[in-house]
N, C-alpha and C positions, 0 to 999 in steps of 0.2 A: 619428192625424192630427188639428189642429185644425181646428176648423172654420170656416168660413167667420163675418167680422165678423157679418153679418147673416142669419146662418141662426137660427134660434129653437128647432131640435130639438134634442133629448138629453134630460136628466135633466130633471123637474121643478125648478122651483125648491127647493124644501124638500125635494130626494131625500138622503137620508142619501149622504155621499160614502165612496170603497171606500179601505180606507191599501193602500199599496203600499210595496216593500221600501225600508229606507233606501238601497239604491245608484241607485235612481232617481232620476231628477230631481224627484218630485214624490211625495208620500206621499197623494195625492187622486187621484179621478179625473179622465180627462185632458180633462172639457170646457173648456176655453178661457174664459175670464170678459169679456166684453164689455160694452159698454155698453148691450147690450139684454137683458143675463143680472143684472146690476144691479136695474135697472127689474122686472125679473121680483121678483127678492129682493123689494125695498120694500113689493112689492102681495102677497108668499105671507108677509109682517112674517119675513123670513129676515134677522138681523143680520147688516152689512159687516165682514170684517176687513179694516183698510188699515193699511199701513205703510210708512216709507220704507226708502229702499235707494240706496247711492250708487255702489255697487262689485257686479264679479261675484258674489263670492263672498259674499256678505252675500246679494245678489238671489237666489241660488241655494236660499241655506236659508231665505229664508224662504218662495221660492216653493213650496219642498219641502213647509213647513209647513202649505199649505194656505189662505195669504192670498191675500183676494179682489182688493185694489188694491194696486201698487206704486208710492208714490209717488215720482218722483227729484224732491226739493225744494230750492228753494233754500234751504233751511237748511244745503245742503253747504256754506254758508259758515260757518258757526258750530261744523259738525262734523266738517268734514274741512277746512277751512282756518283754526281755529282766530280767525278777525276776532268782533267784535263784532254785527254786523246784517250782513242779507241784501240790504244795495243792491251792494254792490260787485260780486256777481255778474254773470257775460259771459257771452252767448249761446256762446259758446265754452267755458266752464265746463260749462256743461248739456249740450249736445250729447257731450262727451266724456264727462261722467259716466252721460246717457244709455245710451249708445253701450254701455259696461259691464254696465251692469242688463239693457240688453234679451235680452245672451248669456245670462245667467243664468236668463231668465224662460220657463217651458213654458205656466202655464196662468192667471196673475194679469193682471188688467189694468194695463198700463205706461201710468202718467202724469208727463209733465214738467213742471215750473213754467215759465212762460217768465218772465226773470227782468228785474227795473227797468229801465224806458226801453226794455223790446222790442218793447214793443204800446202803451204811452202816446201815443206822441209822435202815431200815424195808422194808419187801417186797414190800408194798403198795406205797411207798413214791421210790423204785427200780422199781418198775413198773412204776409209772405215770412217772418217766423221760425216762427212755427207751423206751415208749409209745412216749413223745415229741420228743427224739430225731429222732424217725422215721417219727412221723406225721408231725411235723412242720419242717424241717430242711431234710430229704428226704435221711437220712441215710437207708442203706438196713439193717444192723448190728449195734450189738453194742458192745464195751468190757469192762470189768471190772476185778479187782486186786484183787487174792488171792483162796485159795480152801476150805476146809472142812467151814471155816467159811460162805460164801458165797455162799455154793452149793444151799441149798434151794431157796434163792435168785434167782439164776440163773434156776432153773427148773419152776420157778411160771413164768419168763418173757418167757422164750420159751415154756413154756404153750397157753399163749395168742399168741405165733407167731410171735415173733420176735427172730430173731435166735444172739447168743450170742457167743462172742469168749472169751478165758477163757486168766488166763496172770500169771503164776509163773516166781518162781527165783528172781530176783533183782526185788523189784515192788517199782517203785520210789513213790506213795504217801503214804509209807511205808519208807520213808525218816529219819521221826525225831524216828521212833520205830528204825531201823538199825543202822543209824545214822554215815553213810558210803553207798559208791555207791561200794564196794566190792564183788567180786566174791560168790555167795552162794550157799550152798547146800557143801561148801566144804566136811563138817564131815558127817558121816555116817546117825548120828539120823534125820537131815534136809534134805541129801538126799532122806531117807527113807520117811519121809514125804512129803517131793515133789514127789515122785511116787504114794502114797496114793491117794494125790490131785488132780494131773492127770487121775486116777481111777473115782474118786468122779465127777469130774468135767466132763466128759466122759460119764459115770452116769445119772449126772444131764441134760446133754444136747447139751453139748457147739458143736458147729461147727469146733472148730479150738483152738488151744492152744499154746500163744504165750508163750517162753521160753528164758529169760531172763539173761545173764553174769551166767550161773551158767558151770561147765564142762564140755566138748563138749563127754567124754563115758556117764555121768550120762545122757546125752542132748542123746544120741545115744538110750540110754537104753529106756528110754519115747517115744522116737519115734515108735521105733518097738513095745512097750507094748501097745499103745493105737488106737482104730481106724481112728481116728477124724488127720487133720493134725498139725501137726506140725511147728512153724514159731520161728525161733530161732532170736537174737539177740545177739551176745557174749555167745553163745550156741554149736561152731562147726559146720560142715559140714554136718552130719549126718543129719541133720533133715531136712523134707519135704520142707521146707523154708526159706528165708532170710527175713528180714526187715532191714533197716536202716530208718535214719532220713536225707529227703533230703538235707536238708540245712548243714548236716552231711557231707554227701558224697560229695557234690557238690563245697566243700570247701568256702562258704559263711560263716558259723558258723563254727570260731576256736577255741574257749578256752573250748569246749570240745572235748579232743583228747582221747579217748578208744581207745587201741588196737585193737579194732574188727571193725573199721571204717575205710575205703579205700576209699583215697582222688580220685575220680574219676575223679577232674576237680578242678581249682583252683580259680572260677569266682569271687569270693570274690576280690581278688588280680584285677582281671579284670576289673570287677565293678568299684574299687578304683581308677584307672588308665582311665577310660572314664569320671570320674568325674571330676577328675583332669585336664582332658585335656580338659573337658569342660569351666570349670574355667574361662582357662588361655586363651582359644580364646574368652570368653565373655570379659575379662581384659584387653587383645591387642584391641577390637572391630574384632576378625576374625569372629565371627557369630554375628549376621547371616549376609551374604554377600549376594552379588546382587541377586543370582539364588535362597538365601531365603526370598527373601523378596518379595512384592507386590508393 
C-alpha cells in the first residue's frame, strides 16, 4: 500500500532499495516517492533519478527501474509530436498524456509541465490548470518556467496544495525570447539573477528546482544555496539530480544531440532493424508460419 503524501515513515532516506521480480510493477521497494522523500534525499546527499515519460508503457518500465521523478514534459511536443519547440502544447495535450503515465506509475513521483500560456496570462487562470492537471489527469506535482516573474503564481497554487516544482536556466517555452537553445547564465548579471530566482522561488514554495544547460559551478553554487532539491539537466554533477529525456537517452530520438545526453542504449537502431526484418519475412511469406498460425 502507499503511503500517505505526507507521512515521513519507512526507509531511511539512503536505505539500500530491495529489487523485486521483473513481473512486478516495480523492481524497488514499494515506498512511494513524494515531495517530502525528495527533500529527505537532498539532506542524506541520496542522488535524484528523474526522467520523462509520456505514455503507459514507457512510464511503467521506467517506474520499474527504480526512478525517483517521472517527469511528463512538454517536450511531448518534440517527441512524440514530432513539431519543433514546445509552445504549441495544450493543456489538453498534457492532461491526456498525463493521464497515461500516471496508470503506469507505483512508486515515482508524477510531475507535469503545465504548458505555454497556462499560468502566464494570471493566477486564477495558473490555478484552475494546475488544479486540472492534478484532479483530472492524476498528477502529484506540477512544473512551470521561470522565477521572479512567476513567484506569485507559484505560492497561490501551493497555497491550495498542490506542490510545484520550479525550472530556470535554458527554459525552452522561452524559445522565440532567447532564440537559441545556448548555454545561460553565462555572464555575470543573469547568473546573478538566476540565484535571485532560486531564492524567490524557494520563498514562494517550490519543492524542487529544475536547472537547465546553464554552468555546472554556477549549477554547484544553487544547489548548496537553497534548500529545496536540485535537478539539473546540462547543469554538472553538483546538483541533487539528474534528469534526462528518455527517448534522449535511449537512443530512439536523434536529431537532438546535447552534450549532456549519454546514449545509454541504441534502440532506435534496434527498433529499425526488427521492422525491417519484419518486412522482409511478411515479403518472402516467412510469417507467419505453421506454429503461427491456427
Amino acid at each position: 500500500m502507499s503511503q500517505h503524501p505526507n507521512d515521513p515513515s519507512g526507509e531511511a532516506a539512503g536505505d539500500e532499495q530491495t529489487p523485486r521480480s521483473r513481473n512486478g510493477k516495480s523492481q524497488f521497494s514499494k515506498r512511494k516517492v513524494t515531495t517530502n522523500r525528495l527533500k529527505e534525499m537532498k539532506e542524506a546527499g541520496v542522488p535524484i533519478a528523474a526522467l520523462t515519460a509520456y505514455d503507459y508503457s514507457m512510464a511503467e518500465l521506467v517506474d520499474a527501474a527504480g526512478i525517483d521523478v517521472i517527469l511528463v514534459g512538454d517536450s511531448v511536443s518534440t517527441v512524440m509530436q514530432g513539431l519543433e519547440t514546445t509552445v504549441t502544447v495544450t493543456m489538453d495535450h498534457m492532461v491526456y498524456h498525463t493521464t497515461l503515465v500516471r496508470r503506469g506509475v507505483e512508486r515515482a513521483l508524477v510531475v507535469a509541465d503545465l504548458p505555454f500560456m497556462s499560468y502566464q496570462v494570471n493566477s486564477d487562470e495558473a490555478l484552475r490548470n494546475a488544479g486540472r492537471m492534478v484532479k483530472e489527469a492524476g498528477a502529484e506535482a506540477v512544473k512551470l518556467e521561470g522565477g521572479r516573474v512567476v513567484a506569485d503564481t507559484v505560492r497561490r497554487i501551493v497555497d491550495v496544495g498542490i506542490p510545484v516544482m520550479g525550472h530556470l536556466g535554458l527554459t525552452p517555452q522561452s524559445i522565440h525570447k532567447f532564440g537559441t537553445y545556448q548555454v545561460r547564465a553565462r555572464e555575470e548579471e543573469e547568473a546573478e539573477e538566476l540565484r535571485r530566482d532560486a531564492k524567490l522561488l524557494e520563498d514562494a514554495g517550490v519543492f524542487s528546482i529544475v536547472l537547465e544547460k546553464v554552468p555546472a559551478e554556477l549549477a554547484q553554487e544553487v544547489t548548496a544555496s537553497v534548500g529545496v532539491p536540485v535537478i539539473g539537466i546540462g547543469a554538472g554533477g553538483a546538483c541533487d539530480g539528474q534528469i534526462l529525456v528518455s527517448h534522449d537517452m535511449l537512443g530512439i530520438c536523434t536529431r537532438f544531440n546535447p552534450r549532456f545526453v549519454r546514449r545509454y542504449a541504441s534502440i532506435g537502431d534496434e527498433m529499425q532493424k526488427a521492422f525491417e526484418h519484419y518486412a522482409q519475412d511478411v515479403r518472402s511469406r516467412g510469417f507467419p508460419n505453421e506454429s503461427e498460425s491456427y
